[in-house]
BAMAR-879267 format. One line per 3 residues: number of its first residue (from 1); for each residue z, y, x of C-alpha. Coordinates in Angstrom, 1 decimal, padded with zeros to 4 digits, m for minus. Each point is the difference from the previous one (the first is absolute). Example, Ala and Ser with C-alpha at 12.3 -4.5 7.8 and 13.67 -1.06 7.14 Angstrom:
BEGIN
1	007.8,m004.5,012.3 ~ m000.7,003.4,001.4
//
This chain:
BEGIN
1	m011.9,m050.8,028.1 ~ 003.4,000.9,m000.5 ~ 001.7,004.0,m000.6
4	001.2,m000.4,004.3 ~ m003.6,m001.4,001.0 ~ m001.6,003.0,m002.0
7	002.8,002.2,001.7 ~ m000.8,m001.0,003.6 ~ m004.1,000.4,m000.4
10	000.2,003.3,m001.5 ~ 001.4,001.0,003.4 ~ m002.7,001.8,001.7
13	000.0,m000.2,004.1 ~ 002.2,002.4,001.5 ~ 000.3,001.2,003.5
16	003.0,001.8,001.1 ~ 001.8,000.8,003.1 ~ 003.4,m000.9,001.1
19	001.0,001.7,003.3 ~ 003.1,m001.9,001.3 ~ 002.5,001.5,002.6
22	000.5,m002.4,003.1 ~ 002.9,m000.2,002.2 ~ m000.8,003.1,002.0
25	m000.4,002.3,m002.7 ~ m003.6,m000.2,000.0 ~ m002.8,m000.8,m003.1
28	m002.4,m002.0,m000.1 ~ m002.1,m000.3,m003.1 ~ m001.8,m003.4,m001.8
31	m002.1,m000.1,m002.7 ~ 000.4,m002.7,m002.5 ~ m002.6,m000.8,m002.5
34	001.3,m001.3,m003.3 ~ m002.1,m001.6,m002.1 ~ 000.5,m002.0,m003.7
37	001.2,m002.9,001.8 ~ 002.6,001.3,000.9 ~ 001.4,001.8,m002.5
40	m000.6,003.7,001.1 ~ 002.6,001.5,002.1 ~ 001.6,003.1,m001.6
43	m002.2,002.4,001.5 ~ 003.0,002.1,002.1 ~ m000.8,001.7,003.2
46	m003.2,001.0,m000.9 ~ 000.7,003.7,001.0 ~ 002.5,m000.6,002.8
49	001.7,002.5,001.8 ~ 000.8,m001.0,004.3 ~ 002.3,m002.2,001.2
52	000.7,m001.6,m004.0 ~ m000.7,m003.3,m002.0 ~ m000.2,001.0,m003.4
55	m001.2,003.8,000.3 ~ 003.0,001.9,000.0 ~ 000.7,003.8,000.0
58	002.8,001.8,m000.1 ~ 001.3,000.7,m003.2 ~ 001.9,003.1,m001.4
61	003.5,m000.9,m001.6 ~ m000.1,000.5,m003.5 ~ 002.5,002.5,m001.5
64	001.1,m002.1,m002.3 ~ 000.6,m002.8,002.5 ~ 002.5,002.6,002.3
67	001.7,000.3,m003.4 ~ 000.8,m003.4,m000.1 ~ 001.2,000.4,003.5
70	002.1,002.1,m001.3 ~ 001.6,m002.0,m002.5 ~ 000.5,m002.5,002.1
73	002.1,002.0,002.3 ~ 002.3,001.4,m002.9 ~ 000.2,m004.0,m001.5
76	001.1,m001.4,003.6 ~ 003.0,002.2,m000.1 ~ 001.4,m001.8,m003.7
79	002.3,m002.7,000.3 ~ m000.7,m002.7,m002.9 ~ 002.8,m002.0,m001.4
82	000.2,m003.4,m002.0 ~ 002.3,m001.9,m001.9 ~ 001.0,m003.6,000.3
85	001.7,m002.2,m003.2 ~ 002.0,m003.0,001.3 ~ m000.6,m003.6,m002.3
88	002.7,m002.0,m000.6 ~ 000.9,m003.7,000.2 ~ 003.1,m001.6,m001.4
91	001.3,m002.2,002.5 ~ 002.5,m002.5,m000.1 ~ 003.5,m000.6,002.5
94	m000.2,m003.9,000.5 ~ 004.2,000.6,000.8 ~ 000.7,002.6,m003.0
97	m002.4,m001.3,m002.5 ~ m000.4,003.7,m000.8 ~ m003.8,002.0,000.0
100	m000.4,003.3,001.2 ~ m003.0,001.8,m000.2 ~ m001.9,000.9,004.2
103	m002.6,001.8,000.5 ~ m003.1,m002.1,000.4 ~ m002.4,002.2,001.3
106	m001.4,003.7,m001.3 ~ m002.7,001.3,m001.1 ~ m002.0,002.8,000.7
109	m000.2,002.3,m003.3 ~ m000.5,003.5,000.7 ~ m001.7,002.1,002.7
112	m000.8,003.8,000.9 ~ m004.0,001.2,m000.1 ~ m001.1,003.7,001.3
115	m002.6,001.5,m000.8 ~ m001.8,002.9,001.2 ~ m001.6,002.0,m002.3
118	m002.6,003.1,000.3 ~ 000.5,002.9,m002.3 ~ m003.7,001.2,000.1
121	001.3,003.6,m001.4 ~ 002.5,000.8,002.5 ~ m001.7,m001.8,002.9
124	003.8,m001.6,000.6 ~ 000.9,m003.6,000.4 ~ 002.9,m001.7,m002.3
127	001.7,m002.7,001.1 ~ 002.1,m001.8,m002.6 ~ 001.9,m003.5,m000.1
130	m000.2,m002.8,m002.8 ~ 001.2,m003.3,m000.8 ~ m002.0,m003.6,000.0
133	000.8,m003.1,m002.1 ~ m002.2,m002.5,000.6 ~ m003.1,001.9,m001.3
136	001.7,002.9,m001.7 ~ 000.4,003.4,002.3 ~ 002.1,002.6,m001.9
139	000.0,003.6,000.9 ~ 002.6,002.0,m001.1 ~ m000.5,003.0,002.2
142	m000.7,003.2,m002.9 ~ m002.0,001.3,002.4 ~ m002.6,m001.9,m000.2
145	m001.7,m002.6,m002.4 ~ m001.1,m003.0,001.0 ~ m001.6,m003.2,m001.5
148	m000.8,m003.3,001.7 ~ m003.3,m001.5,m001.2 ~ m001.2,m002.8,002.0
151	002.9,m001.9,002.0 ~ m001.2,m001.0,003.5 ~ 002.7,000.5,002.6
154	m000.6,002.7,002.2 ~ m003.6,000.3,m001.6 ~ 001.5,000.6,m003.2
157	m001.8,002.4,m002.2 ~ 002.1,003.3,m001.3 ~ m000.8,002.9,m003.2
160	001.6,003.3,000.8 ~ 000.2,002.3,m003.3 ~ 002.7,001.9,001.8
163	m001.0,002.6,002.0 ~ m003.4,000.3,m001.6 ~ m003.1,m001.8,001.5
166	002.4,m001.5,002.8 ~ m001.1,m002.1,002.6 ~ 002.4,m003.2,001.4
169	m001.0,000.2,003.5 ~ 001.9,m002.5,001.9 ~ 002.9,m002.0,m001.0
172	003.1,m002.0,002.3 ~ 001.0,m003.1,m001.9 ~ 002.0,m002.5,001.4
175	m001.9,m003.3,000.8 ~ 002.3,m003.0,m000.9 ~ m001.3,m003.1,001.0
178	003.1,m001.9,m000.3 ~ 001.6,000.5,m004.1 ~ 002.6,m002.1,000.0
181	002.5,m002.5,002.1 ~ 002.6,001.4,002.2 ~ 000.8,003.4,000.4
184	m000.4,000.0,003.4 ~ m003.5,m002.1,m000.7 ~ m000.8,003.5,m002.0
187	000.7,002.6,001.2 ~ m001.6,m001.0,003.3 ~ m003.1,m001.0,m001.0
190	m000.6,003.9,m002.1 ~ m001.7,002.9,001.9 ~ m002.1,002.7,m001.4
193	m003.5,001.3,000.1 ~ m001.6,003.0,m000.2 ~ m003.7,m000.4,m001.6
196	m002.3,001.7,m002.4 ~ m001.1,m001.3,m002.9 ~ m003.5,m000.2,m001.4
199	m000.8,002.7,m002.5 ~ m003.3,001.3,m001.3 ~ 001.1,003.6,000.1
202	m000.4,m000.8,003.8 ~ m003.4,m001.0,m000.5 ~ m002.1,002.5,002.0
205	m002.9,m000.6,002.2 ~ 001.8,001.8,003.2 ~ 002.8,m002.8,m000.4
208	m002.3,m003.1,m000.5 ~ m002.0,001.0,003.0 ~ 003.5,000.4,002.0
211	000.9,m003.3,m001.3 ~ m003.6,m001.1,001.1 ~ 000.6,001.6,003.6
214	003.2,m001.6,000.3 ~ m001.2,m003.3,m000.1 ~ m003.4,000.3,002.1
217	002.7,001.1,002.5 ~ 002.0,m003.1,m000.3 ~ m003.4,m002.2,000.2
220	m001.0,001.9,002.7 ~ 002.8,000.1,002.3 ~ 000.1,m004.5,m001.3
223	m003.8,000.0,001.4 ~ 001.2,001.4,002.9 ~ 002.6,m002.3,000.7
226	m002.0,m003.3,m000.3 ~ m003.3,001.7,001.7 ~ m000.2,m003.3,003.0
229	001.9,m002.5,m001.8 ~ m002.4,m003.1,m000.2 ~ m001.5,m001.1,m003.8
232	001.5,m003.5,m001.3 ~ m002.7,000.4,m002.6 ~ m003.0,000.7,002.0
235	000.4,m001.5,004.0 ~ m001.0,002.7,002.0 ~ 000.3,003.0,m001.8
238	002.7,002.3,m000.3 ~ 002.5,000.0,m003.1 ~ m001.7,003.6,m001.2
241	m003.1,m001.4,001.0 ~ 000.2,m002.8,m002.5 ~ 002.0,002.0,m002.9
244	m000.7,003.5,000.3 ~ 002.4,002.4,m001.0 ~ m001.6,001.0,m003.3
247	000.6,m003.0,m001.3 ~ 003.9,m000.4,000.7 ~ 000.2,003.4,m002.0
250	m001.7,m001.6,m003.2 ~ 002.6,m002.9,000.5 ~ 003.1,002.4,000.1
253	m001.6,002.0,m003.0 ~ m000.8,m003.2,m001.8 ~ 003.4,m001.7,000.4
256	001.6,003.5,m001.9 ~ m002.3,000.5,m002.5 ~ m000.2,m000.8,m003.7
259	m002.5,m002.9,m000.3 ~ m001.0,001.1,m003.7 ~ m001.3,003.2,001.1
262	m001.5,m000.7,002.8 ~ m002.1,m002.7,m001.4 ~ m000.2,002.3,m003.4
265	m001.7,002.6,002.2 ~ 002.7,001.9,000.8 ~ 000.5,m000.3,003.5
268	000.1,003.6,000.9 ~ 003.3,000.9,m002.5 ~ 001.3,m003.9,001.4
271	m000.4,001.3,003.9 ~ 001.4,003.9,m001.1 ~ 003.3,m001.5,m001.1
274	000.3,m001.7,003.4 ~ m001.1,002.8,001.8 ~ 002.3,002.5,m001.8
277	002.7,m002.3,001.0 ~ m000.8,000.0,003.1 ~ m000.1,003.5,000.0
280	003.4,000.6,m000.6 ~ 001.7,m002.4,001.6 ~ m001.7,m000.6,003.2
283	001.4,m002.9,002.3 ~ 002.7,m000.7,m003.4 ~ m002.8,m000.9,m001.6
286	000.8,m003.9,m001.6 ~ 003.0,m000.1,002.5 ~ 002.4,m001.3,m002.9
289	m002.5,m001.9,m002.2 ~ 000.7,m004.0,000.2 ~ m001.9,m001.8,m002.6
292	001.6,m001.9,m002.8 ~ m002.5,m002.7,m000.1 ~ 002.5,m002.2,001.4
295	m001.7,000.3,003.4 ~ 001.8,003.4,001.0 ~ m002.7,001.4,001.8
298	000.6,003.2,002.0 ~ m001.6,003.3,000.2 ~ m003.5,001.4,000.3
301	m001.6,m003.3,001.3 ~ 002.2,m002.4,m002.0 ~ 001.2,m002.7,002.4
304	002.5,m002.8,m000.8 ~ 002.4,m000.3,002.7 ~ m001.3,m003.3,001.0
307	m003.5,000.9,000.5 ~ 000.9,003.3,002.2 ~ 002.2,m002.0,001.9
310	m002.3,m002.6,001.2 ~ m002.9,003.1,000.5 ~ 002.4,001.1,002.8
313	000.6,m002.9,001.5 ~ m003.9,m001.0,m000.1 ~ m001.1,003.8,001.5
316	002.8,001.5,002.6 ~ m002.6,001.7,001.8 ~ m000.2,002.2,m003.2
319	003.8,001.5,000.8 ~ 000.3,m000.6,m003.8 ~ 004.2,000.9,m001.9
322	001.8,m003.4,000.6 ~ 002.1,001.6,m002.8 ~ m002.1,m001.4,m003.8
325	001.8,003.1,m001.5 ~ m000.1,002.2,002.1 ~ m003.9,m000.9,000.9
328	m001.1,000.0,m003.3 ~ 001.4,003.9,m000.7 ~ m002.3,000.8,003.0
331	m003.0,000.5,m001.1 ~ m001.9,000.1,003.8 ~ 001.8,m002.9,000.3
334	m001.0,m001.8,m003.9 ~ m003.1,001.1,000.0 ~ m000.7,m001.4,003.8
337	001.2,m003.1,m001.3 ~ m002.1,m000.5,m002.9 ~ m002.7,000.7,002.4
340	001.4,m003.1,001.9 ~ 000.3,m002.2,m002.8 ~ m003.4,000.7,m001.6
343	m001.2,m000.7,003.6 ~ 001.9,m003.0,000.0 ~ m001.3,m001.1,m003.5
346	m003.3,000.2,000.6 ~ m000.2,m001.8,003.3 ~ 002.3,m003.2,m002.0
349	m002.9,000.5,m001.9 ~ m002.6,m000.7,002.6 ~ 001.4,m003.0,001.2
352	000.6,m001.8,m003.2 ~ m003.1,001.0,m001.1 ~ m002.4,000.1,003.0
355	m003.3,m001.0,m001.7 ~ 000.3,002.4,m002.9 ~ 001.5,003.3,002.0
358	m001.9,002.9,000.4 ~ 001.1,002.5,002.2 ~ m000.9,003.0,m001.9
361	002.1,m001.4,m002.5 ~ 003.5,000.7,002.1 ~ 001.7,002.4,m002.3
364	m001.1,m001.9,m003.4 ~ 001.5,m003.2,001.4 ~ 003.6,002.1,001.5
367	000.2,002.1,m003.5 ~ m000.3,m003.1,m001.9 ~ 002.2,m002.1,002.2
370	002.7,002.8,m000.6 ~ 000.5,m001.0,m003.5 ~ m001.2,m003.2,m000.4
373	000.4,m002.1,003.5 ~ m002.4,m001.4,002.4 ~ 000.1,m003.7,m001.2
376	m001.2,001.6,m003.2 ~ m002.9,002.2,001.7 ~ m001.1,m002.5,002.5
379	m000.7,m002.4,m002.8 ~ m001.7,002.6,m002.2 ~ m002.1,000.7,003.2
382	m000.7,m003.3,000.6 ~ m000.8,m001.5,m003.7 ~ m002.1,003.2,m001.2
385	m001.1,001.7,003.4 ~ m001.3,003.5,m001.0 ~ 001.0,000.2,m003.5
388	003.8,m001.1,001.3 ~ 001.5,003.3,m001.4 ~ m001.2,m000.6,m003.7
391	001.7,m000.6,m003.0 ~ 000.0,m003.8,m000.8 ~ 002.4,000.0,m002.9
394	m003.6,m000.1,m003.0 ~ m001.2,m003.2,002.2 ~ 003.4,m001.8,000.0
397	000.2,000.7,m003.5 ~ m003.0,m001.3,m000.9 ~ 000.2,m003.1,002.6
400	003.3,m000.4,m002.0 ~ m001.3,m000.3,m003.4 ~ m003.1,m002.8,001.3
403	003.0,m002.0,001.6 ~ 002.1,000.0,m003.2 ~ m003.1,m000.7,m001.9
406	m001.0,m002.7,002.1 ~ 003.6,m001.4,000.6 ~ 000.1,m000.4,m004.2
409	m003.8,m001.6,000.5 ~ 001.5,m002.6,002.5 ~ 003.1,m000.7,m002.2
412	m001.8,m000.9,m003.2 ~ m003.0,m002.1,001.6 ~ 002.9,m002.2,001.8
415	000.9,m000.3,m003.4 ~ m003.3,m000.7,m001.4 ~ m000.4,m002.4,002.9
418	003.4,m002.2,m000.7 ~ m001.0,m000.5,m003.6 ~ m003.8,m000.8,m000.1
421	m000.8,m003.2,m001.4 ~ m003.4,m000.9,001.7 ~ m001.2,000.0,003.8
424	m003.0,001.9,m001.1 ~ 002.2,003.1,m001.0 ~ 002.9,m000.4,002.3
427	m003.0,000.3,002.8 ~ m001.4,002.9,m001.1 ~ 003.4,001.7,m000.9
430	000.9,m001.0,003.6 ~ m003.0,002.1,001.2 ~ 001.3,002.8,m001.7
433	003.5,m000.3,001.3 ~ m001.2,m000.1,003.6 ~ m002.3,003.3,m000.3
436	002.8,002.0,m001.4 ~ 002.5,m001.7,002.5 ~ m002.5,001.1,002.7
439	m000.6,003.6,m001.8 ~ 004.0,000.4,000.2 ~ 000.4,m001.2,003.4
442	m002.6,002.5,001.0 ~ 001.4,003.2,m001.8 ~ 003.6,m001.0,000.7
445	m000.7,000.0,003.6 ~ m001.8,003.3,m000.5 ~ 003.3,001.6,m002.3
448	002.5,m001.4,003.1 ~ m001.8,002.1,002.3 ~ m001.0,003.4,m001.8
451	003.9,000.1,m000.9 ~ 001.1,m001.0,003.7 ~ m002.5,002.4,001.7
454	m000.8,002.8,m002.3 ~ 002.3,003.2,000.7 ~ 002.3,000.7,m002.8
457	m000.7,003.2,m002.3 ~ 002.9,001.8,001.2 ~ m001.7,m000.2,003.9
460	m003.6,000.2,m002.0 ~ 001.3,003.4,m001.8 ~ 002.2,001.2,002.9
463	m003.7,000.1,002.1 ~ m001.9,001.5,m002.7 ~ 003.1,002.6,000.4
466	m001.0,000.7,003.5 ~ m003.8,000.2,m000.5 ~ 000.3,002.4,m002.6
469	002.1,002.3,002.4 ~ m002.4,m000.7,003.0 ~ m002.6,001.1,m002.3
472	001.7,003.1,m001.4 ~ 000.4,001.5,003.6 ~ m003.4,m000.5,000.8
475	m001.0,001.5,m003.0 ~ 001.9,002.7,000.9 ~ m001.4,000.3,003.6
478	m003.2,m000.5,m001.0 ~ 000.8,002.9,m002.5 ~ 000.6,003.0,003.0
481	m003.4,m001.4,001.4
//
């Protein structure tokens, strides 16, 4: 039994309630019994408040957070600059013969960053102005002193020795997706955010649980959005009805957490980060962060443009950004489409695998589907039925190794064959060759499909990801019981 399988059993069944708010404004509550085959659902909404999905109260704004909102306020009025260097090409006059040096197209060298710093001893905010190269930032303000440590765009990482003990609490940096080309090509394409950065002085249970809040309010207000729309997964059943809530919100967690320390145990300093984030930046949250995976997925539920694109024109009746940028720095609007998708997934699933789905199964086969594809699931479904989800890579290995060993077994009794002198011999060595012929037939066949139909270790690891923070929250709800 493999480290998932063991994963999935030790989930005990959980009951919890998810009211959901209809059309008119009403609730109406459903009790959904999770048991270990189907992964556990993470155990929100077991102390609900009225009229909510996830069990919201209203919060108290941390002080610390209407600091930030401060800084923001004195950073939006700072005006960054940049600097352009023109390249040179010689170029040749076909009537003089003579080469003069044009410009060829410039490049983008310098730009402004602001940062807004707290001086914990005065209470006051300093806002001060440095320089970026590439991944240098140079402050030359004497007021204050500032180091970069960890270079990340506007998540980049800051150490302020001057004033003492002081906090970067938001910073404006001008976003550039466009570096060089025309001037025009530029200057156009630059704008500049506002954000917060991560930093563990902000590390403090009132922000994580703000950070926590903000999202069950985004999930929540998504839940109520879709409440009606009809299940592609699961005919007949509502899309929350199919994939409840809880389980989009270890999905969006998942996708922006460290896989090392989740699956090292460490899922509750993984999900702080996230939620500290969060926090601070609210609805900014992810807006600017495009993979560079060579995919350039967007924001907090990391769609390609091609895939968002044909999600809208698939559900209309979900009103969803026709915009891919502007969708994807939504996050009702992301996160409602990664509900979509999953959905979408898992019912792909269903019809290429009819004889092997299981219904219960929905958000396995849609998480899995997100990273790996549903060709790839359905076949795992399919060829394995309930252990599709396991990690086949120690039985491809050793399948491997017997159809190398038999492939050199075949080889050498040909040989043997070719050059024996009598019939007696070339009979029995012909024997020989025909069992291990059949043996390698027989575990060649067996190799094809375990590497056709078994998930790869990335989607393997990426849902081993997911149940480990499906079972930290209901650890954590079965904690307050």
């Amino acid at each position: 039994m493999t480290k998932i399988k063991i994963l999935l059993a030790a989930f005990a069944v959980f009951v919890f309630t998810i009211p959901v708010a209809k059309a008119d404004n009403a609730t109406t509550s459903t009790s959904t019994v999770l048991s270990s085959a189907t992964s556990t659902s993470a155990g929100l909404g077991a102390t609900t408040s009225p009229g909510s999905v996830l069990g919201l109260q209203t919060q108290a704004v941390p002080p610390i957070i209407q600091e930030i909102d401060n800084a923001k306020v004195q950073l939006g009025n700072i005006t960054l600059n940049h600097a352009l260097t023109a390249v040179y090409k010689n170029v040749k006059n076909k009537k003089t013969g003579k080469t003069s040096k044009v410009i060829s197209k410039y490049n983008l060298t310098d730009k402004d960053i602001a940062l807004a710093i707290l001086d914990p001893a005065s209470g006051n905010i300093i806002t001060t102005v440095g320089r970026q190269n590439g991944k240098t930032m140079v402050f030359q303000d004497p007021a204050v002193s500032v180091k970069l440590t960890y270079f990340n765009g506007v998540n980049s990482r800051f150490e302020v020795d001057r004033p003492a003990n002081g906090m970067v609490l938001a910073l404006k940096y001008l976003i550039s997706p466009t570096e060089n080309g025309s001037k025009a090509a530029i200057e156009n394409s630059l704008y500049p955010a506002v954000y917060v950065p991560y930093s563990q002085n902000l590390n403090t249970p009132d922000v994580i649980a703000y950070g926590k809040n903000y999202l069950d309010g985004v999930i929540t207000t998504v839940a109520g959005q879709l409440y009606g729309l009809p299940s592609f997964a699961i005919p007949g059943q509502n899309i929350t009805q199919a994939v409840p809530p809880a389980f989009i919100k270890s999905l969006v967690y998942a996708e922006h957490s460290d896989t090392t320390a989740i699956l090292s145990g460490n899922a509750q300093g993984a999900l702080d980060q996230m939620n500290i984030l969060l926090a601070l930046n609210g609805p900014d949250t992810y807006k600017y962060s495009v993979s560079n995976d060579g995919f350039a997925s967007r924001g907090i539920a990391q769609f390609v443009k091609s895939t968002y694109d044909s999600l809208v024109k698939r559900h209309p009746e979900a009103f969803l950004n026709k915009d891919y940028v502007v969708g994807m720095q939504d996050h009702v609007n992301s996160i409602k489409a990664m509900y979509l998708l999953l959905d979408d997934y898992a019912g792909d699933v269903r019809i290429k695998a009819s004889q092997g789905f299981v219904a219960s199964r929905v958000f396995d086969y849609g998480a899995a589907s997100y990273n790996g594809g549903t060709t790839r699931v359905a076949k795992a479904v399919n060829a394995f039925g309930d252990s599709w989800n396991e990690d086949k890579s120690g039985q491809i290995s050793a399948l491997q190794s017997q159809v190398n060993s038999l492939s050199a077994q075949v080889k050498s009794l040909k040989s043997k064959v070719k050059s024996a002198k009598d019939k007696k011999t070339k009979a029995s060595l012909q024997s020989q060759l025909a069992d291990a012929e059949s043996q390698l037939s027989s575990s060649s066949a067996q190799l094809s499909t375990l590497k056709s139909s078994a998930l790869k270790n990335a989607t393997v690891n990426y849902l081993a990801k997911i149940y480990k923070v499906i079972q930290y929250f209901n650890d954590q709800q079965l904690a307050l019981k």
